[in-house]
MILO-103638 format. One record per residue (C-alpha): x, y, z. Coordinates in steps of 0.1 Angstrom, whole numbers, plus 5000, padded with zeros to 4 digits. Layout:
REM MILO-103638
<site><east>X</east><north>Y</north><up>Z</up></site>
...
REM end
This chain:
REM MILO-103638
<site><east>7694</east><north>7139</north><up>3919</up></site>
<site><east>7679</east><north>7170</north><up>3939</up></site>
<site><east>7657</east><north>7192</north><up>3918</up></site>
<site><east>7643</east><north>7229</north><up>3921</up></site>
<site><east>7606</east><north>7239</north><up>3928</up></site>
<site><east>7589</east><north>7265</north><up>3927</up></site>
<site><east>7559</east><north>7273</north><up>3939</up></site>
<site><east>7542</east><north>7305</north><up>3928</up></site>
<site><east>7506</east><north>7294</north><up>3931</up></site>
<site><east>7512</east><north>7285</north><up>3967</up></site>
<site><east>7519</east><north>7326</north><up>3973</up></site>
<site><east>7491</east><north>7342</north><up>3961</up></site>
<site><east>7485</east><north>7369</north><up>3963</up></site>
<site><east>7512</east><north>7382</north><up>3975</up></site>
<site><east>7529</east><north>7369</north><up>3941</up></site>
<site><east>7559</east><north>7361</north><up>3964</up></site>
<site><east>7572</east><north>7326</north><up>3949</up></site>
<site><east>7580</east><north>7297</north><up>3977</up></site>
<site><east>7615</east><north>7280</north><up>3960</up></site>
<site><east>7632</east><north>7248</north><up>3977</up></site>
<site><east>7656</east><north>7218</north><up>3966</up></site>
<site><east>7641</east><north>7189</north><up>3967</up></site>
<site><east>7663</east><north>7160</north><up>3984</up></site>
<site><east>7666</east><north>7132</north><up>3963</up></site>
<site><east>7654</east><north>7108</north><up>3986</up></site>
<site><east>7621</east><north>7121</north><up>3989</up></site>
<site><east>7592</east><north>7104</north><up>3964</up></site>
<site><east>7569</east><north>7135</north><up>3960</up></site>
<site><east>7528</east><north>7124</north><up>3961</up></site>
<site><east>7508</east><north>7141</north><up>3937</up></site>
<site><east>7481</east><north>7163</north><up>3951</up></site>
<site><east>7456</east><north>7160</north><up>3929</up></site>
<site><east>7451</east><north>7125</north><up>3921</up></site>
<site><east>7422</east><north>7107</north><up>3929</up></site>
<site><east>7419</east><north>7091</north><up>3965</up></site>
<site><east>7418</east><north>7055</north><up>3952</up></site>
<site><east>7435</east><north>7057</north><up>3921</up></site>
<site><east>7468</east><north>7069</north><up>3945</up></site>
<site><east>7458</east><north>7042</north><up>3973</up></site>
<site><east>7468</east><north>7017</north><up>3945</up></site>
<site><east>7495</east><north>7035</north><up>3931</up></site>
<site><east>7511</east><north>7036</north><up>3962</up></site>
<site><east>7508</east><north>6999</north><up>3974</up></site>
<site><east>7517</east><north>6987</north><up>3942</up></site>
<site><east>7550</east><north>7009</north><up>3945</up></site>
<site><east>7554</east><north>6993</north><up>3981</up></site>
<site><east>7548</east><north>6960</north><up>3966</up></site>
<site><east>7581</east><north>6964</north><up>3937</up></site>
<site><east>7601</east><north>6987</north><up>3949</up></site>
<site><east>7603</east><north>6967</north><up>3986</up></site>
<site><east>7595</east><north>6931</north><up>3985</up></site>
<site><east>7608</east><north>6930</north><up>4018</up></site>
<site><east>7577</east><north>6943</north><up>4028</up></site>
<site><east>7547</east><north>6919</north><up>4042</up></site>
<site><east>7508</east><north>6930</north><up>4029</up></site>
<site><east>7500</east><north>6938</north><up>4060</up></site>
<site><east>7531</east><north>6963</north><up>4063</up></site>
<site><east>7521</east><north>6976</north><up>4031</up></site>
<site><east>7487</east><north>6981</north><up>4039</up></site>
<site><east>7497</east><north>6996</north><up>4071</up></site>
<site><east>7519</east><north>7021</north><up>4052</up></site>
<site><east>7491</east><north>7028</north><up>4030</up></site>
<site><east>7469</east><north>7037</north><up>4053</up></site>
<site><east>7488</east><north>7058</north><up>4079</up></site>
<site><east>7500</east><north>7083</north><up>4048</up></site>
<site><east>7460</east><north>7084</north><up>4034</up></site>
<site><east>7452</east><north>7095</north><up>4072</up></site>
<site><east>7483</east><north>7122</north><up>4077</up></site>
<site><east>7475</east><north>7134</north><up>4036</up></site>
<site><east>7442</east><north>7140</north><up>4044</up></site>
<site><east>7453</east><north>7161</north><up>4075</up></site>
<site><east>7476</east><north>7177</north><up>4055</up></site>
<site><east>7455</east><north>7187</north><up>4031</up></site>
<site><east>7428</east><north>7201</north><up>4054</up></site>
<site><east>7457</east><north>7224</north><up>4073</up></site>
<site><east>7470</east><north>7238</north><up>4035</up></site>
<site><east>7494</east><north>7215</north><up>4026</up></site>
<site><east>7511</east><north>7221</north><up>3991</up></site>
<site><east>7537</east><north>7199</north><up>3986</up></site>
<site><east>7539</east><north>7161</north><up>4004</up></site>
<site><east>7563</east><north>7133</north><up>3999</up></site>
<site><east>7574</east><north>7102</north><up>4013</up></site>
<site><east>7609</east><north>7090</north><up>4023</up></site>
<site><east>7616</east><north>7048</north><up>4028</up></site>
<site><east>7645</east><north>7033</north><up>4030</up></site>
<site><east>7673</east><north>7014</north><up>4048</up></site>
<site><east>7675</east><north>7020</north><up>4089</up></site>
<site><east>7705</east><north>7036</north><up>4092</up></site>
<site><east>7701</east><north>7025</north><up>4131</up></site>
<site><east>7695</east><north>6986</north><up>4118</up></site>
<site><east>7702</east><north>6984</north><up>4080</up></site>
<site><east>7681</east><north>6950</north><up>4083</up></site>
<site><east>7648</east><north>6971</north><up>4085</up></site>
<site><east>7629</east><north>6994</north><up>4068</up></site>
<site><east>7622</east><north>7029</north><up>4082</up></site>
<site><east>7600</east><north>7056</north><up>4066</up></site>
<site><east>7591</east><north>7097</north><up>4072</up></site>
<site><east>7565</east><north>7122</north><up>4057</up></site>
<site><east>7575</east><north>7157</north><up>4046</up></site>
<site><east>7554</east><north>7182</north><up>4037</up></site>
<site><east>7553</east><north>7221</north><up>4030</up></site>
<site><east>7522</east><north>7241</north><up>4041</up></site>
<site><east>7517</east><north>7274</north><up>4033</up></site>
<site><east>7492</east><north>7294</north><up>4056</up></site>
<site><east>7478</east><north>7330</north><up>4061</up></site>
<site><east>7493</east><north>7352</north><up>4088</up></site>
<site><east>7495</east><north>7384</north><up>4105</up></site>
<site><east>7534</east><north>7391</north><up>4119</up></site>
<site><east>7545</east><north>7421</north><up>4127</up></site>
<site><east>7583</east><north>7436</north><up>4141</up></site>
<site><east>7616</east><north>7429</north><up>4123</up></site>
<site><east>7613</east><north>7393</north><up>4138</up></site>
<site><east>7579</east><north>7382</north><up>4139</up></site>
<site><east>7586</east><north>7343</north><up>4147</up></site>
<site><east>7597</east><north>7356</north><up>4184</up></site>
<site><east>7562</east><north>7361</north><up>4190</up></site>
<site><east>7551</east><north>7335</north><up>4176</up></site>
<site><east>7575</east><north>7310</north><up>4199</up></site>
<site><east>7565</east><north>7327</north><up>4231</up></site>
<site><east>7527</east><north>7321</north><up>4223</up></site>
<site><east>7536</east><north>7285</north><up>4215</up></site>
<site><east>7553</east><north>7281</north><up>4247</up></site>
<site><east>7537</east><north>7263</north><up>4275</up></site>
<site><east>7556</east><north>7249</north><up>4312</up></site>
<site><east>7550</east><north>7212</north><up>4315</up></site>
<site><east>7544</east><north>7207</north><up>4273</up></site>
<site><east>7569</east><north>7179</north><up>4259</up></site>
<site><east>7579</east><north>7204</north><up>4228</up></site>
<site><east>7607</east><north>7218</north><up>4219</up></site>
<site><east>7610</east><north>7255</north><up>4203</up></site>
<site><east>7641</east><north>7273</north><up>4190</up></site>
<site><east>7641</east><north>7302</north><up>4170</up></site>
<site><east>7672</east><north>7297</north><up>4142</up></site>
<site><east>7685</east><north>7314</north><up>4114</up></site>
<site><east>7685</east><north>7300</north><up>4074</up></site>
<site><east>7696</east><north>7314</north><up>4042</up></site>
<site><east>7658</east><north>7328</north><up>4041</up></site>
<site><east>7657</east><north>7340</north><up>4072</up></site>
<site><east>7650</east><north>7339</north><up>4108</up></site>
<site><east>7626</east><north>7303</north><up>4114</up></site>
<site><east>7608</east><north>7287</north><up>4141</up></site>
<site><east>7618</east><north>7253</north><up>4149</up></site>
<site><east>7592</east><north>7230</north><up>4167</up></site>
<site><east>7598</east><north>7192</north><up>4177</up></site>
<site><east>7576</east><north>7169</north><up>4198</up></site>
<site><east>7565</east><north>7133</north><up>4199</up></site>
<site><east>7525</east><north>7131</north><up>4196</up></site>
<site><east>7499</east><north>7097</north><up>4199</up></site>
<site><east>7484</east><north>7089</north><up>4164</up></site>
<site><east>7451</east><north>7069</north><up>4169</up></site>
<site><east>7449</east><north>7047</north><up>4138</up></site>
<site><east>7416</east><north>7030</north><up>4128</up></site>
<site><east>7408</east><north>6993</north><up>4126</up></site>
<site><east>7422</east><north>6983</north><up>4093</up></site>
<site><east>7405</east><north>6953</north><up>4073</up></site>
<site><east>7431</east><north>6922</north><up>4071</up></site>
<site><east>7454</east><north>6938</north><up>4097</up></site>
<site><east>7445</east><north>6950</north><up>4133</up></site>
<site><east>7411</east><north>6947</north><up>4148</up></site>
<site><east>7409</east><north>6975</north><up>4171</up></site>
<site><east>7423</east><north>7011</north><up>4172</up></site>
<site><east>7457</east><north>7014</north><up>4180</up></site>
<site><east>7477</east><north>7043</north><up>4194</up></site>
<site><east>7511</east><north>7051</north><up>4177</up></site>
<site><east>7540</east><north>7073</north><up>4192</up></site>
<site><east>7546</east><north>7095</north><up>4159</up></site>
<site><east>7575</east><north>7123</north><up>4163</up></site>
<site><east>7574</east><north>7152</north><up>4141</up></site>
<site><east>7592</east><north>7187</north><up>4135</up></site>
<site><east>7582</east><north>7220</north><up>4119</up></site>
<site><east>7603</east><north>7250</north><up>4103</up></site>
<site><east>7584</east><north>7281</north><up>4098</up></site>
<site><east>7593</east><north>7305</north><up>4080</up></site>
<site><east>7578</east><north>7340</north><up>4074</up></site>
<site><east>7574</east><north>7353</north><up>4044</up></site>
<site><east>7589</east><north>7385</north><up>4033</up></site>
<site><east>7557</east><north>7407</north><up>4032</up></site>
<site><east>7547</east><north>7388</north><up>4065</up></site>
<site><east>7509</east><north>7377</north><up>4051</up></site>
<site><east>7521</east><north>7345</north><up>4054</up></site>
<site><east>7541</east><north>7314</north><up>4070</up></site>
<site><east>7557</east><north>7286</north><up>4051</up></site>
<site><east>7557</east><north>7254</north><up>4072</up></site>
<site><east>7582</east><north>7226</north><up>4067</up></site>
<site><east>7578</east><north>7192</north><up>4084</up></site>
<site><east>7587</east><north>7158</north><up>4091</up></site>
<site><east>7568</east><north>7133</north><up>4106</up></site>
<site><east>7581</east><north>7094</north><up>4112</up></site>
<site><east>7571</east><north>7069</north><up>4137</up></site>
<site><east>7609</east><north>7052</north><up>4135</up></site>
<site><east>7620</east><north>7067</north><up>4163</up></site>
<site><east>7658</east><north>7047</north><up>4162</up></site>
<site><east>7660</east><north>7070</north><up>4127</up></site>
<site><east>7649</east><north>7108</north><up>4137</up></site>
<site><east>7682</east><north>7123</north><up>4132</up></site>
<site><east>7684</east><north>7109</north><up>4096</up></site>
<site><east>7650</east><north>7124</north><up>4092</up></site>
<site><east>7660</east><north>7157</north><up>4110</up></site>
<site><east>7692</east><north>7157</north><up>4086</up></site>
<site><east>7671</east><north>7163</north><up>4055</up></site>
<site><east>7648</east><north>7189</north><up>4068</up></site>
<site><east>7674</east><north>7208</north><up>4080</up></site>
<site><east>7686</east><north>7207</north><up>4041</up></site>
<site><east>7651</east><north>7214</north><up>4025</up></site>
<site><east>7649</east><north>7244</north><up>4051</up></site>
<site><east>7686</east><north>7256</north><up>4041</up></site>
<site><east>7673</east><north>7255</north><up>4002</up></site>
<site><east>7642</east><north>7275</north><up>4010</up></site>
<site><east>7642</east><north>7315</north><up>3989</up></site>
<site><east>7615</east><north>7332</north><up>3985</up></site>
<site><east>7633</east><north>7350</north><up>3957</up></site>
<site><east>7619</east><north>7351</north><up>3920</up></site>
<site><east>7645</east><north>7328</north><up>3895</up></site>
<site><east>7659</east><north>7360</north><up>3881</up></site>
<site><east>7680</east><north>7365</north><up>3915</up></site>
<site><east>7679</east><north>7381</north><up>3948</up></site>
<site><east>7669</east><north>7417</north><up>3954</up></site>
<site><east>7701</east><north>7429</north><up>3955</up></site>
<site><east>7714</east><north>7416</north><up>3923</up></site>
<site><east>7687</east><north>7431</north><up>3912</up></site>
<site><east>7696</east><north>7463</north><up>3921</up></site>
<site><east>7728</east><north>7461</north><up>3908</up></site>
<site><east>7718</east><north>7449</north><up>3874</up></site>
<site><east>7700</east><north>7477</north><up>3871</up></site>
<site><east>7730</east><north>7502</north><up>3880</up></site>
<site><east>7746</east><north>7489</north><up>3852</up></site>
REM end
């Protein structure tokens, strides 16, 4: 079942509170747990929940989401989770994605401040996609392109760095007193299932408000009239 968060810490200051339904196929990863404490967690949850899954695969697993979390966390990430399930592509195998929600400082300015935003990120000859498109929150900036992971040695699996074609797409959206940009993304290295994976962050970005629970602005307004 899909739930509601919100996220008023993630705002601050502004006190403006970051609200989005949560897919039911995501499996959010708490933030502050311990490094190795979730390292365990996480295989062991590999380890029942898919028992199709080889040790190395679920070390493998393990190891690329400790490398993107830590990334994440770095660039302001407040909310990560994990999708795996069934190919849609090959039912046979397993496929999984990364979402996450960063929230970041900014200065925008105009009545649409993403516009900006995507001609700065353009570049001719740059494999990346950039549309500006509009959500129930807004006007957002949508950003695809396929990247090279390097991914280290890894004890009991492979002996040498390996390179891995990862794709990945962002929604940004502004927030409403423009000090800041919410970022949505995906990132999965199943290429076969991208537009399952595009599917659900196109729903998490439709169920983004930036509205407090008591309503929108304008019902606000009217209460008030009353």
């Amino acid at each position: 079942m899909s739930r509601l968060a919100v996220l008023d810490d993630a705002a601050r200051p502004s006190g403006i509170p970051l609200r989005f339904t949560v897919p039911e196929q995501l499996r959010e990863i708490p933030l502050e747990e311990e490094p190795g404490q979730r390292i365990r967690r996480t295989y062991e949850s590999l380890a029942t929940g898919l028992r199709g899954l080889s040790d190395e695969q679920r070390l493998r697993m393990v190891l690329v989401q400790e490398l993107v979390l830590g990334k994440l966390l770095r660039e302001g990430a407040v909310y990560v989770a994990n999708c795996v399930a069934r190919s849609e592509v090959e039912p046979t195998r397993l496929t999984a994605g990364q979402f996450s929600i960063l929230v970041k400082e900014a200065k925008l300015h105009g009545d649409r401040p993403l516009l900006a935003v995507a001609r700065g990120l353009a570049s001719p000859g740059e494999p990346r996609e950039i549309v500006l498109n509009e959500y129930p929150a807004g006007e957002a900036l949508v950003i695809g392109e396929e990247v090279l992971v390097e991914l280290p040695p890894m004890a009991g699996g492979y002996p040498v760095v390996r390179r891995q074609r990862v794709r990945q797409a962002q929604i940004v959206f502004a927030f409403p007193d423009r000090r800041r940009v919410a970022i949505l993304a995906v990132s999965t290295q199943d290429l076969p299932d991208w537009d399952g994976y595009l599917r659900i962050l196109n729903d998490l970005a439709h169920s983004v408000s930036f509205d407090p629970p008591g309503g929108s602005p304008l019902s606000r307004r009217l209460d008030g009239l009353g």
